[in-house]
PDB file with one MODEL, atoms N, CA, C and O in Angstrom:
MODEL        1
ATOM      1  N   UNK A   1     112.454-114.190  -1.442  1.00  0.00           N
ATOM      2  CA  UNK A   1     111.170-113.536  -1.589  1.00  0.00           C
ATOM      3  C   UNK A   1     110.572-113.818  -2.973  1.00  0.00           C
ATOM      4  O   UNK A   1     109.360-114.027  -2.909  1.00  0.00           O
ATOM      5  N   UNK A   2     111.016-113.871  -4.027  1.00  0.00           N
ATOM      6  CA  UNK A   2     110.804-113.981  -5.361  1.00  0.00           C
ATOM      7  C   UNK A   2     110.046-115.410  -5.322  1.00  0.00           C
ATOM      8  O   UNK A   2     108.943-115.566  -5.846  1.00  0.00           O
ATOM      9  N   UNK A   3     110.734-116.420  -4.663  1.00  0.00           N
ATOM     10  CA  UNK A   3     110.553-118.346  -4.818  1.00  0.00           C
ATOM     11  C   UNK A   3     108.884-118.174  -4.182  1.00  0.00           C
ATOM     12  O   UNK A   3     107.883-118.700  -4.668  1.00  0.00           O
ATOM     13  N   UNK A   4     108.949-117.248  -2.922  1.00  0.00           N
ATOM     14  CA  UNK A   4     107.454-117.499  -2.547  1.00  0.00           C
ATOM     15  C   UNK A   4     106.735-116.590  -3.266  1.00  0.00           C
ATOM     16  O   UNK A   4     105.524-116.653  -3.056  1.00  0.00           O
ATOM     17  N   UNK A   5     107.150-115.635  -4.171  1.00  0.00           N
ATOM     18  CA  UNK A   5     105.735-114.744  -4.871  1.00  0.00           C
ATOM     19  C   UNK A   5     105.569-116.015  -6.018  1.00  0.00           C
ATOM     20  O   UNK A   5     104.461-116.547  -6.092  1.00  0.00           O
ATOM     21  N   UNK A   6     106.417-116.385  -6.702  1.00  0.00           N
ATOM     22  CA  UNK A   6     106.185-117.729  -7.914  1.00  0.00           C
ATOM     23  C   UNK A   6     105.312-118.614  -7.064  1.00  0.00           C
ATOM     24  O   UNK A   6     104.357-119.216  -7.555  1.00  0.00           O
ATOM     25  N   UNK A   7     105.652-118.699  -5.723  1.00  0.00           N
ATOM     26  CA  UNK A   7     105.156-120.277  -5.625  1.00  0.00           C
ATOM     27  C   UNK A   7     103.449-120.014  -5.253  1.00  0.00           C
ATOM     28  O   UNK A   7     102.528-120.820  -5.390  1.00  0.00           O
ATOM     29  N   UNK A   8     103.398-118.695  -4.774  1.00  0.00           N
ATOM     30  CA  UNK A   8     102.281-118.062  -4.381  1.00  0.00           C
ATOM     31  C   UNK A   8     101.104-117.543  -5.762  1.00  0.00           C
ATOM     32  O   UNK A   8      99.944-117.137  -5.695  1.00  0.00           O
ATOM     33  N   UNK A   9     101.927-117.757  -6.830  1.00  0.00           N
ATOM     34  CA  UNK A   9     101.214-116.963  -8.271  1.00  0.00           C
ATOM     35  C   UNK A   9     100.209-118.678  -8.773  1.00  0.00           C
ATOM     36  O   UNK A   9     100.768-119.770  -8.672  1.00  0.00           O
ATOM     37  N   UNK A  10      98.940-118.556  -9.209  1.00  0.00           N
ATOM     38  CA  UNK A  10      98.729-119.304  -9.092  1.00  0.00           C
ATOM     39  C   UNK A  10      98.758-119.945 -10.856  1.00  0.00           C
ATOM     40  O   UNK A  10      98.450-119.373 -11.901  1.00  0.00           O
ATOM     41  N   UNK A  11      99.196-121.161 -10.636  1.00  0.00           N
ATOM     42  CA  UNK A  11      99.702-122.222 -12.200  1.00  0.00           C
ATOM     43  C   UNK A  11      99.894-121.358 -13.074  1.00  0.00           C
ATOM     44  O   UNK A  11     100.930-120.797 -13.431  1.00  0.00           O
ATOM     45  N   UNK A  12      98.196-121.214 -13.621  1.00  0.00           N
ATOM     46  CA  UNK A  12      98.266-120.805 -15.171  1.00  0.00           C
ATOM     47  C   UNK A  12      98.698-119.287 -14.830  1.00  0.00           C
ATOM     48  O   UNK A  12      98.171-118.729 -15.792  1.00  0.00           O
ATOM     49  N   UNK A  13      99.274-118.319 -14.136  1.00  0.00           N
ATOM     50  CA  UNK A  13      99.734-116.986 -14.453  1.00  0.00           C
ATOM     51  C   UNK A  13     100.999-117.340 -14.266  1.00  0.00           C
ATOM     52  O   UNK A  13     101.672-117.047 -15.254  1.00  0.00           O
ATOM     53  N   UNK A  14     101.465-117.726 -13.620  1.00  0.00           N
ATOM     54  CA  UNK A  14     102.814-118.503 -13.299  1.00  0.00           C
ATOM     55  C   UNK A  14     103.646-119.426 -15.059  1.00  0.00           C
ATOM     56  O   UNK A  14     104.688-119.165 -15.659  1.00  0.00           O
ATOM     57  N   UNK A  15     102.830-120.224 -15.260  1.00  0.00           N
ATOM     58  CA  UNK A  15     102.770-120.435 -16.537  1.00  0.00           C
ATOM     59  C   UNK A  15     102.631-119.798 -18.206  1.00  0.00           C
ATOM     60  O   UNK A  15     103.151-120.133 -19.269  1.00  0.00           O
ATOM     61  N   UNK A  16     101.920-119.015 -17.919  1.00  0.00           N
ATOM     62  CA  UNK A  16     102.057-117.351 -18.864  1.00  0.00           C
ATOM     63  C   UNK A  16     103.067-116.778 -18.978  1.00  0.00           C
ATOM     64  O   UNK A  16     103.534-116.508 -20.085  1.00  0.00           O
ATOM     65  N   UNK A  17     103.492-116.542 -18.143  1.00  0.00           N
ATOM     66  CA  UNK A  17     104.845-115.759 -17.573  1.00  0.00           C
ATOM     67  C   UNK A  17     105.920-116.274 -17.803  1.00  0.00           C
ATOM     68  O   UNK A  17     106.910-115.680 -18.230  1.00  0.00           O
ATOM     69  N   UNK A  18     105.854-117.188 -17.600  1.00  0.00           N
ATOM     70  CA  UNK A  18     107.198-118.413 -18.104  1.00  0.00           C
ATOM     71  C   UNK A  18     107.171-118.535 -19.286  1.00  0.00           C
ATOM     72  O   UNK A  18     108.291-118.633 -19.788  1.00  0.00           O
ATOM     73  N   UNK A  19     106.303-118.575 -19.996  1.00  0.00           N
ATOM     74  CA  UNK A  19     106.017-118.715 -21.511  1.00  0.00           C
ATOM     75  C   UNK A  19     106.002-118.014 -22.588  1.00  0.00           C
ATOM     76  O   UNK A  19     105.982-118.536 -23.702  1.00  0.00           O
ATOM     77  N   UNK A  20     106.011-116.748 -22.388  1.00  0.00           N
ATOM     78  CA  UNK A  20     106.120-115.896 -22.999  1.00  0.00           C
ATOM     79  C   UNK A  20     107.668-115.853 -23.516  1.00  0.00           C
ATOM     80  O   UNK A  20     108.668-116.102 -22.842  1.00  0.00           O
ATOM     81  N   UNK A  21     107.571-115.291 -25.548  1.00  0.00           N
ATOM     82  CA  UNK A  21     109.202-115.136 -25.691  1.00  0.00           C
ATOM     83  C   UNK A  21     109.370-113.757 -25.316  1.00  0.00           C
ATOM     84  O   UNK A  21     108.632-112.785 -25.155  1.00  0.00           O
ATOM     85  N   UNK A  22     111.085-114.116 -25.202  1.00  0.00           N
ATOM     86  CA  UNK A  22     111.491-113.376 -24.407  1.00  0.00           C
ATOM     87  C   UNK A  22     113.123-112.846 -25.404  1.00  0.00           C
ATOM     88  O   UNK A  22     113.863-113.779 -25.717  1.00  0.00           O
ATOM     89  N   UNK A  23     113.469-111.692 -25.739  1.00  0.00           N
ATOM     90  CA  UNK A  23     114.106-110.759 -26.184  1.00  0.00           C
ATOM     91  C   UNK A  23     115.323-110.834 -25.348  1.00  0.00           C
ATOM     92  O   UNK A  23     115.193-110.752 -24.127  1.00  0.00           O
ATOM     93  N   UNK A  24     116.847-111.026 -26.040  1.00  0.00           N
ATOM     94  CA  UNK A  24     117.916-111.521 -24.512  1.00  0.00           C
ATOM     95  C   UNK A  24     117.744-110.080 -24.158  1.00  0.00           C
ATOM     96  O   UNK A  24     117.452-109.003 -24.678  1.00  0.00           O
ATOM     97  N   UNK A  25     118.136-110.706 -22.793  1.00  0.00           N
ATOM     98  CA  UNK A  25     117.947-109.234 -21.630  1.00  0.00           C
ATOM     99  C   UNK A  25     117.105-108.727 -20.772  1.00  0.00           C
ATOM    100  O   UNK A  25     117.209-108.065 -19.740  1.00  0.00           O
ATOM    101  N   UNK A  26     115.771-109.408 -21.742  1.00  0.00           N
ATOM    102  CA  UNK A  26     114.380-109.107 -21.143  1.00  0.00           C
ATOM    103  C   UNK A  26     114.626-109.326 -19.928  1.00  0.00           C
ATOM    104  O   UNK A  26     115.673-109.915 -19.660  1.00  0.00           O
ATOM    105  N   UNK A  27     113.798-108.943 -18.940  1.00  0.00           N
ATOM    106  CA  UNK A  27     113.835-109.576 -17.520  1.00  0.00           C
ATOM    107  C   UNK A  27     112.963-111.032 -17.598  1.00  0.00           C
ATOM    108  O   UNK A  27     112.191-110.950 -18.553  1.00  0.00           O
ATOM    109  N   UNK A  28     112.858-112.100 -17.028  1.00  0.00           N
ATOM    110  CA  UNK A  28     112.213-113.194 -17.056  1.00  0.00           C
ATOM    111  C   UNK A  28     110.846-112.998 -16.401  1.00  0.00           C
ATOM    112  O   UNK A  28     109.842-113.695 -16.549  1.00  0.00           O
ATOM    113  N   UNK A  29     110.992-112.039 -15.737  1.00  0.00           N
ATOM    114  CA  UNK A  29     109.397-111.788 -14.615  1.00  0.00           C
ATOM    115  C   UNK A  29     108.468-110.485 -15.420  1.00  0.00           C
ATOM    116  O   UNK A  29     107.369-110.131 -14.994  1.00  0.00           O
ATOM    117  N   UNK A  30     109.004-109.987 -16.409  1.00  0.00           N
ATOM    118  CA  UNK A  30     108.534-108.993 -17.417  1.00  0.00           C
ATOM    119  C   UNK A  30     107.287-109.482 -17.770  1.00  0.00           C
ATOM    120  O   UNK A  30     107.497-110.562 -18.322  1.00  0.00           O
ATOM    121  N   UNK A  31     105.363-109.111 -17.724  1.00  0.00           N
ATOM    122  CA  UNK A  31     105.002-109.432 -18.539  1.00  0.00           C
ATOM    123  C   UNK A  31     104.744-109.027 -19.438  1.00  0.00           C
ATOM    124  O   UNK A  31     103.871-108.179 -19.252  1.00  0.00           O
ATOM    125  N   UNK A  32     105.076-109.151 -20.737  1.00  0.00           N
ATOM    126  CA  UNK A  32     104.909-108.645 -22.059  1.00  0.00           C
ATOM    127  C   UNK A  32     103.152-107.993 -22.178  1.00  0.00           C
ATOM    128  O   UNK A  32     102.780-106.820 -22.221  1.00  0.00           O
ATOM    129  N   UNK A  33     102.429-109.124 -22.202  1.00  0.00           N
ATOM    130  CA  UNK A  33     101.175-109.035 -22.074  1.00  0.00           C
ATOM    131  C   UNK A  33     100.744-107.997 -21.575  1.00  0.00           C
ATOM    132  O   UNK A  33     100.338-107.043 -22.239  1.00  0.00           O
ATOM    133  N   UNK A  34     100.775-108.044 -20.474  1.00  0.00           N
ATOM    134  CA  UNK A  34     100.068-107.020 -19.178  1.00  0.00           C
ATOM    135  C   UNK A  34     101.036-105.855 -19.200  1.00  0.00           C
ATOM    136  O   UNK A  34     100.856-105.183 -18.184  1.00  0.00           O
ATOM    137  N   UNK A  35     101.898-105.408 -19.892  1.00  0.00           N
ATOM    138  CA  UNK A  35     103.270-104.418 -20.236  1.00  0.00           C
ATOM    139  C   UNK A  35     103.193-104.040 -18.065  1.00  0.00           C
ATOM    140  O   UNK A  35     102.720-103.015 -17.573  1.00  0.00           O
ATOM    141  N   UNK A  36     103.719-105.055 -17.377  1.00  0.00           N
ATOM    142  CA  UNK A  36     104.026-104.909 -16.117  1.00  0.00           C
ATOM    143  C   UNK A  36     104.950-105.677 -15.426  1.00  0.00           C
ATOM    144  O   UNK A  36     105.132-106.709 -16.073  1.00  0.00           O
ATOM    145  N   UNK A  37     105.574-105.662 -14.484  1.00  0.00           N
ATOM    146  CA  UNK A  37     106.502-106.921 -14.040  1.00  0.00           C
ATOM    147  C   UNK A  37     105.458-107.337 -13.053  1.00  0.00           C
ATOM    148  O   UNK A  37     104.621-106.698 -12.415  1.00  0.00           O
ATOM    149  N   UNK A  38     105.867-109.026 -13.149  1.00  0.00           N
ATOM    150  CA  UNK A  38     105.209-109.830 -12.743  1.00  0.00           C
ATOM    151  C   UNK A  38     104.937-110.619 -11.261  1.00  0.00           C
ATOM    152  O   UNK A  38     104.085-111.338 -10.739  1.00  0.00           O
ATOM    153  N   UNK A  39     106.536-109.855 -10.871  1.00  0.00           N
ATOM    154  CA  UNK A  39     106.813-109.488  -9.290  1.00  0.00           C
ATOM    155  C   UNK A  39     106.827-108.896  -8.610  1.00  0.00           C
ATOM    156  O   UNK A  39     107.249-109.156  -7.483  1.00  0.00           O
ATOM    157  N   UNK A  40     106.198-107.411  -9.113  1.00  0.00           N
ATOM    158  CA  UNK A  40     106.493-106.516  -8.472  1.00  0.00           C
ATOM    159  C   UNK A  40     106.635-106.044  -6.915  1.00  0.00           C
ATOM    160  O   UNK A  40     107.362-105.165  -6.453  1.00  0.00           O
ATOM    161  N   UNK A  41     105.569-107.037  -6.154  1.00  0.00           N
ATOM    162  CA  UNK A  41     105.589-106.392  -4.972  1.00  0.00           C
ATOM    163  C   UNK A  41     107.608-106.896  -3.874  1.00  0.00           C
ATOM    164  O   UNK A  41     108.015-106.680  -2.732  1.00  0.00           O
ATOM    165  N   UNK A  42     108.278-107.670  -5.271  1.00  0.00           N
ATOM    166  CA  UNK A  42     109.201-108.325  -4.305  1.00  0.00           C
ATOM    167  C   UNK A  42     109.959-108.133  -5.646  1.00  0.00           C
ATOM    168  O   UNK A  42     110.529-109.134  -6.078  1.00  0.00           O
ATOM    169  N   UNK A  43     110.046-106.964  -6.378  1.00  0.00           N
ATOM    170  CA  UNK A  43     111.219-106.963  -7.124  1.00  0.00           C
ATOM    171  C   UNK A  43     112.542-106.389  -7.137  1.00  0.00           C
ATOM    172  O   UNK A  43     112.300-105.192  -6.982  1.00  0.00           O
ATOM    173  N   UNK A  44     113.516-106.485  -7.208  1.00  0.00           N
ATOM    174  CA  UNK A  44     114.974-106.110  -6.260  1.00  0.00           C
ATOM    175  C   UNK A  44     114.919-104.572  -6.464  1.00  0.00           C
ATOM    176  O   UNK A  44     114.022-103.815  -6.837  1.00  0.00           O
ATOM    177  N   UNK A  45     116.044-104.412  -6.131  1.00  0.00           N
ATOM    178  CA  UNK A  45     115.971-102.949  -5.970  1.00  0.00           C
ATOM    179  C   UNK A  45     116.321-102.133  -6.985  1.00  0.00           C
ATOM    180  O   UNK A  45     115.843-101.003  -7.083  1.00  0.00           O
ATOM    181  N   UNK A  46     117.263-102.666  -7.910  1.00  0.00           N
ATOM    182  CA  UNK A  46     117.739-102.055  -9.458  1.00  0.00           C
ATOM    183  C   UNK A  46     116.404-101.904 -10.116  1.00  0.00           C
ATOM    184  O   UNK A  46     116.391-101.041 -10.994  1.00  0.00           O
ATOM    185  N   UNK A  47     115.249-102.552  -9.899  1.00  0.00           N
ATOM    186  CA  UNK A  47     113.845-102.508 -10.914  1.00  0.00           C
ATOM    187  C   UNK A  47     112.992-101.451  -9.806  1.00  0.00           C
ATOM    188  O   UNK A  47     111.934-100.935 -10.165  1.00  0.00           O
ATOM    189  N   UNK A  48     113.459-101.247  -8.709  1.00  0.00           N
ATOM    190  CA  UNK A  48     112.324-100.280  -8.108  1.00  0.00           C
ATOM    191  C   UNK A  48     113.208 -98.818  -8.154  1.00  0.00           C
ATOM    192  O   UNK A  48     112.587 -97.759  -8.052  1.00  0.00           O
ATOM    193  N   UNK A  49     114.387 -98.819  -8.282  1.00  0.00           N
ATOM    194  CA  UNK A  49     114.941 -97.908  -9.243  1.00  0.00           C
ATOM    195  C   UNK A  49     115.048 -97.425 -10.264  1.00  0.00           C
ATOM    196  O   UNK A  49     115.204 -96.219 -10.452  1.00  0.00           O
ATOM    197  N   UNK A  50     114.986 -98.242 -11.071  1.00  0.00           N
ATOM    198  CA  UNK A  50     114.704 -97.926 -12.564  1.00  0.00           C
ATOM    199  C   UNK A  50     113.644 -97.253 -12.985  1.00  0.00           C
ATOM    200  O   UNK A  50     112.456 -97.464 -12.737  1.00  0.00           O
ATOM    201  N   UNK A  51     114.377 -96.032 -13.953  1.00  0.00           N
ATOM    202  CA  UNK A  51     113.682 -94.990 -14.801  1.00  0.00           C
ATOM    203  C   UNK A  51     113.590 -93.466 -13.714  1.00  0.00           C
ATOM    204  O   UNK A  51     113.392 -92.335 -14.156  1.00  0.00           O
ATOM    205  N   UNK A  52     113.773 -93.786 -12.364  1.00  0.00           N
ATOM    206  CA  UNK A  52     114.317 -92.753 -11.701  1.00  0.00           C
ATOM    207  C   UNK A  52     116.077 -91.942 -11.469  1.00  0.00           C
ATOM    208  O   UNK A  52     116.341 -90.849 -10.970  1.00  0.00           O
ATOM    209  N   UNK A  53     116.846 -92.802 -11.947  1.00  0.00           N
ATOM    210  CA  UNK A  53     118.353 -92.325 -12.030  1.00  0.00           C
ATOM    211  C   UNK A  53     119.017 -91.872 -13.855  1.00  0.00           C
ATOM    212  O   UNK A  53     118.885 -92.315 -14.996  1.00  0.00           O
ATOM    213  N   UNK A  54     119.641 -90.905 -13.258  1.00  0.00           N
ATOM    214  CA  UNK A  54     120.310 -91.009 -14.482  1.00  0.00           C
ATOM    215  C   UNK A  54     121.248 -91.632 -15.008  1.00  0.00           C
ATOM    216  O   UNK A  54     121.904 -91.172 -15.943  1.00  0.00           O
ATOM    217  N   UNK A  55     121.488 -93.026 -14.363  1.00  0.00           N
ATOM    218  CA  UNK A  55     121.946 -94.112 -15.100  1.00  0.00           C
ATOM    219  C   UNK A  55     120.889 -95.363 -15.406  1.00  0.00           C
ATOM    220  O   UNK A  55     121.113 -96.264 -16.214  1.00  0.00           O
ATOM    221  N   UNK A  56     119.769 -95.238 -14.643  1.00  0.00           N
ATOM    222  CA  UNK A  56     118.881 -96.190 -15.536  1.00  0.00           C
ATOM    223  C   UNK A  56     117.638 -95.327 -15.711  1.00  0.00           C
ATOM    224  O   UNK A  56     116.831 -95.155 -14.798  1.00  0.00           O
ATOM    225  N   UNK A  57     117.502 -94.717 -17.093  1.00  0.00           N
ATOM    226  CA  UNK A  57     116.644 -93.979 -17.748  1.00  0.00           C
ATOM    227  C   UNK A  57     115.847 -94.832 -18.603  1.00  0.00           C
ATOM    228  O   UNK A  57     116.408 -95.725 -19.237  1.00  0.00           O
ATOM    229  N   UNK A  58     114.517 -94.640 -18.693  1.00  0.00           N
ATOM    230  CA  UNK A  58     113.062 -95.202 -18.906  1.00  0.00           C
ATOM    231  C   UNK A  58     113.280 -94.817 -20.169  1.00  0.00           C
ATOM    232  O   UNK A  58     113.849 -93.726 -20.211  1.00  0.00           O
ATOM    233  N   UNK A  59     113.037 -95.312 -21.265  1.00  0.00           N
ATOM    234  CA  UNK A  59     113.108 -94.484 -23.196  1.00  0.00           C
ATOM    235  C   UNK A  59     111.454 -94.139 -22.712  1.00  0.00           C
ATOM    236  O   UNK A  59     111.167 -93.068 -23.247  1.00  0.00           O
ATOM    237  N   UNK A  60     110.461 -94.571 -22.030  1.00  0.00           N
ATOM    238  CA  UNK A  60     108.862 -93.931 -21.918  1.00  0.00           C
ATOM    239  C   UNK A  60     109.328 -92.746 -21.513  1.00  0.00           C
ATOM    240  O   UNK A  60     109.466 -91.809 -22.299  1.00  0.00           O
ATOM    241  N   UNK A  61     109.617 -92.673 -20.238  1.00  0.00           N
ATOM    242  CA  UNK A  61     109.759 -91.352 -18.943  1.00  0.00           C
ATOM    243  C   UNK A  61     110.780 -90.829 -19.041  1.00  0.00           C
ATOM    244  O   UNK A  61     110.851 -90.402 -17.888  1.00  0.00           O
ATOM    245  N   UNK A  62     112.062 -90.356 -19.710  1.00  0.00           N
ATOM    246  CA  UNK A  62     113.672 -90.008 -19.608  1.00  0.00           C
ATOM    247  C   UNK A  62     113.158 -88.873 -18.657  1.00  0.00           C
ATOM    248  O   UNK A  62     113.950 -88.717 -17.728  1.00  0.00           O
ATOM    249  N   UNK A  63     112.073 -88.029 -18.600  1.00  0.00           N
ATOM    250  CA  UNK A  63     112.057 -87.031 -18.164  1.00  0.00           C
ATOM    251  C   UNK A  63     112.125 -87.294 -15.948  1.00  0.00           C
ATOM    252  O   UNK A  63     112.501 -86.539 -15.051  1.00  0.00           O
ATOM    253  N   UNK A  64     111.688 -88.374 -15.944  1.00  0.00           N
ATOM    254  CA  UNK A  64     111.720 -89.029 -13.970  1.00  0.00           C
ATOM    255  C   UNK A  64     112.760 -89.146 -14.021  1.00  0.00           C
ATOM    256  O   UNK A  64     113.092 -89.482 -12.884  1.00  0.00           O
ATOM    257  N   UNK A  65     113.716 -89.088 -14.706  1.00  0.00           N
ATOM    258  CA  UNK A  65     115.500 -89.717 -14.031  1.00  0.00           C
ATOM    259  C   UNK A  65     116.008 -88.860 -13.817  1.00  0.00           C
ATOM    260  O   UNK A  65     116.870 -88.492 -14.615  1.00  0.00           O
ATOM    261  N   UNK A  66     115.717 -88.022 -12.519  1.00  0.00           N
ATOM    262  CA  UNK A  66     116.629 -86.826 -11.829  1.00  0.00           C
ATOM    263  C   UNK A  66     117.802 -87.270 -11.020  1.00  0.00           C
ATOM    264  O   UNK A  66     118.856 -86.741 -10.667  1.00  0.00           O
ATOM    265  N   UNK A  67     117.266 -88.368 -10.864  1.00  0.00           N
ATOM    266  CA  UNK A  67     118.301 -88.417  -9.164  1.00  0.00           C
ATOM    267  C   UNK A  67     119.397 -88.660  -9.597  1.00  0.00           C
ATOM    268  O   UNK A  67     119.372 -88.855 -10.812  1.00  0.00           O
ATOM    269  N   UNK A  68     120.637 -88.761  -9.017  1.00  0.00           N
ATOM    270  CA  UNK A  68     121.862 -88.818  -9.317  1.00  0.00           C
ATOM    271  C   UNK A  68     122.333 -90.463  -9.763  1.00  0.00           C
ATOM    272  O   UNK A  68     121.345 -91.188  -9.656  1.00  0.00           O
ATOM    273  N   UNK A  69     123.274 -91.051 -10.117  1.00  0.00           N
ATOM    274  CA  UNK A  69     123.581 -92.172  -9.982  1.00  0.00           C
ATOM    275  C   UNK A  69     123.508 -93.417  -8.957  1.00  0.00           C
ATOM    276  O   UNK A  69     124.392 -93.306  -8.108  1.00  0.00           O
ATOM    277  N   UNK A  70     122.796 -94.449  -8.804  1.00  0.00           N
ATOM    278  CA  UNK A  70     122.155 -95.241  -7.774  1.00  0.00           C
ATOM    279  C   UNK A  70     123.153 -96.018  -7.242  1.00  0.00           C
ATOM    280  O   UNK A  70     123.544 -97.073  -7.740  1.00  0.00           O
ATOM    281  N   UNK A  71     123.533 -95.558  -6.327  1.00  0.00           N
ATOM    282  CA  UNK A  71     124.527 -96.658  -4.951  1.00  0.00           C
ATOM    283  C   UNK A  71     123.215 -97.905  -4.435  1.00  0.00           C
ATOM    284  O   UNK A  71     122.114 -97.771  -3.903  1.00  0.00           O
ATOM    285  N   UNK A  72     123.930 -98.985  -4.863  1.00  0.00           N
ATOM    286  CA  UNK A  72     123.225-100.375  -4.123  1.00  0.00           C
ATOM    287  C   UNK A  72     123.372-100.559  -3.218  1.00  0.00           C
ATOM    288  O   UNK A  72     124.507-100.370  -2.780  1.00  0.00           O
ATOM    289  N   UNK A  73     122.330-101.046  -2.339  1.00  0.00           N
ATOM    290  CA  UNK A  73     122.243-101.175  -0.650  1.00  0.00           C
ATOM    291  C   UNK A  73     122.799-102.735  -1.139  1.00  0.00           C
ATOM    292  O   UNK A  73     124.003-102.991  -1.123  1.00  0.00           O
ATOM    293  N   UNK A  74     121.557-103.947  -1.664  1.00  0.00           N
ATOM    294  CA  UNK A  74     121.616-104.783  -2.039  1.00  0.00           C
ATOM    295  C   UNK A  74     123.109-105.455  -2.917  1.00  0.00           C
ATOM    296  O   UNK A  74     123.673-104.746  -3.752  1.00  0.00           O
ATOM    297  N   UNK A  75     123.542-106.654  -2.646  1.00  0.00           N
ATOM    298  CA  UNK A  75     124.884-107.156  -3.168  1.00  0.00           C
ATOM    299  C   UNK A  75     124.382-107.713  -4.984  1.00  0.00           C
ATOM    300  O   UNK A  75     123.378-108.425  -5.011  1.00  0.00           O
ATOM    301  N   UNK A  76     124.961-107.438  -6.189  1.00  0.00           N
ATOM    302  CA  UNK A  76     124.634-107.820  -7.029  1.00  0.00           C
ATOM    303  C   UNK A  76     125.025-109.187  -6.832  1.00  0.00           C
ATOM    304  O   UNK A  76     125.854-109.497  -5.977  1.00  0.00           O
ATOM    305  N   UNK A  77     124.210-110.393  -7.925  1.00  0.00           N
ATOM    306  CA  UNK A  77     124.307-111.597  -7.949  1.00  0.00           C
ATOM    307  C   UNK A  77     124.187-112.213  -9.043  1.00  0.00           C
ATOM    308  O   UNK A  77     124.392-113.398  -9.306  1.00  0.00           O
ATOM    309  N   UNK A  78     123.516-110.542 -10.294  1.00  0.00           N
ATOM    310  CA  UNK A  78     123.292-111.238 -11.639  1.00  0.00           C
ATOM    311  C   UNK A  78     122.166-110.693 -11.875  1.00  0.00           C
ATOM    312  O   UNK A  78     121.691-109.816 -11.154  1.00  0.00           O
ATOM    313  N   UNK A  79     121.408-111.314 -13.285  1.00  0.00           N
ATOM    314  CA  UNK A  79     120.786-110.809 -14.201  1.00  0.00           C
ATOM    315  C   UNK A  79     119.866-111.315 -14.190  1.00  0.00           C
ATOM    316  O   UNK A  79     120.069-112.480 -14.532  1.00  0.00           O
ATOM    317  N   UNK A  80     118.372-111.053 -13.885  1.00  0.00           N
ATOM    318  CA  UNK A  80     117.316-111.441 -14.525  1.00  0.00           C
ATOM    319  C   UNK A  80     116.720-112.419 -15.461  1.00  0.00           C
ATOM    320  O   UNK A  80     115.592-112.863 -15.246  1.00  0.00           O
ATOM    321  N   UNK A  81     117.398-112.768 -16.461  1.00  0.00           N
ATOM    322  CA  UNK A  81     117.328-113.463 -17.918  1.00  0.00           C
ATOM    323  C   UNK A  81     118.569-114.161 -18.085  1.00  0.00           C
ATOM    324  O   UNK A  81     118.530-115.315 -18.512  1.00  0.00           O
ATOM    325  N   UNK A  82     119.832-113.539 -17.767  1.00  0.00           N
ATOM    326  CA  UNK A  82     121.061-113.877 -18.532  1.00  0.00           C
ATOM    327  C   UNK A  82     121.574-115.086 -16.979  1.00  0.00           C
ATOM    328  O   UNK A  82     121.309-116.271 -17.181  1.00  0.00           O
ATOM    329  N   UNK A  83     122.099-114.820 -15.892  1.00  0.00           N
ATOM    330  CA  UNK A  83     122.570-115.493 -14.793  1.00  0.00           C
ATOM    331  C   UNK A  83     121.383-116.139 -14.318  1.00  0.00           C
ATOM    332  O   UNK A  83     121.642-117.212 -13.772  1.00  0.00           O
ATOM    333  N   UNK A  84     120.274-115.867 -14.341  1.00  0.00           N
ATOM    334  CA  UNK A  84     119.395-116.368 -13.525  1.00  0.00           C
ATOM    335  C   UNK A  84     117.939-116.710 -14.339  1.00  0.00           C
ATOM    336  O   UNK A  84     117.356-115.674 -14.660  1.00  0.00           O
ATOM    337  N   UNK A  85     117.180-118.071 -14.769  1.00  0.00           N
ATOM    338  CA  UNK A  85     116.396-118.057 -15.810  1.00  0.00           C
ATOM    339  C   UNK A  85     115.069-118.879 -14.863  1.00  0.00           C
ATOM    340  O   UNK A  85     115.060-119.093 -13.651  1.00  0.00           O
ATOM    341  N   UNK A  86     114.143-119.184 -15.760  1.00  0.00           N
ATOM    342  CA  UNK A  86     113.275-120.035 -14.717  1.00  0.00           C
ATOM    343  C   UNK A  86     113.728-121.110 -14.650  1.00  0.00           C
ATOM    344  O   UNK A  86     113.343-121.477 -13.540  1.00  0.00           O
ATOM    345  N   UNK A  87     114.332-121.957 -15.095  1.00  0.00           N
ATOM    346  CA  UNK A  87     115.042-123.182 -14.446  1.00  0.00           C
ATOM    347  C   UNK A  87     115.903-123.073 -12.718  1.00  0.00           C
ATOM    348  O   UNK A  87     116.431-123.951 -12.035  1.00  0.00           O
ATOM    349  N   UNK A  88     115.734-121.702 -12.509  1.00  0.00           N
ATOM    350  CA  UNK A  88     116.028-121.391 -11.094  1.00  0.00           C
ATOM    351  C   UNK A  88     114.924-121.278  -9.994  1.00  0.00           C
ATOM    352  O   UNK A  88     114.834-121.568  -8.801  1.00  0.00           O
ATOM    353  N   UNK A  89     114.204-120.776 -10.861  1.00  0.00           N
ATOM    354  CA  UNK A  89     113.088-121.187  -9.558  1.00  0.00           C
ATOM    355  C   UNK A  89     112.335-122.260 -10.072  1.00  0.00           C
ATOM    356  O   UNK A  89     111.454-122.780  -9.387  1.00  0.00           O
TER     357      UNK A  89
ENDMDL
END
């Protein structure tokens, strides 16, 4: 899902995005710029979680992270930035 939102983003935002530096850890689809992710409508499930659990707490929002600790439906495969960079897609 990710390969067709990139392939679907058109050049130059696609190119922005890629270009931007990037802080290790950052997510790669982060845009700095636009302070938004850049995939959102197809971003995994740890990022449509995040800032709602109290193991991944927002430093903006700490106050949304009620829910208990997040069980993954989804199989981990890696990292955003660190396992997985744009030389992957």
């Amino acid at each position: 899902m990710i390969h067709k939102k990139l392939k679907a983003l058109p050049k130059k935002l696609r190119d922005d995005l890629k270009n931007q530096p990037r802080m290790f850890g950052t997510c790669i689809f982060y845009d700095l710029h636009k302070d938004q992710c850049g995939i959102h409508s197809v971003r995994p499930e740890v990022c449509r979680a995040f800032g709602y659990h109290k193991d991944l707490v927002c430093f903006r929002k700490p106050e949304l992270a009620t829910k208990e600790t997040l069980t993954f439906k989804e199989t981990h495969i890696g990292y955003l930035s660190i396992d997985f960079t744009w030389k992957h897609f």
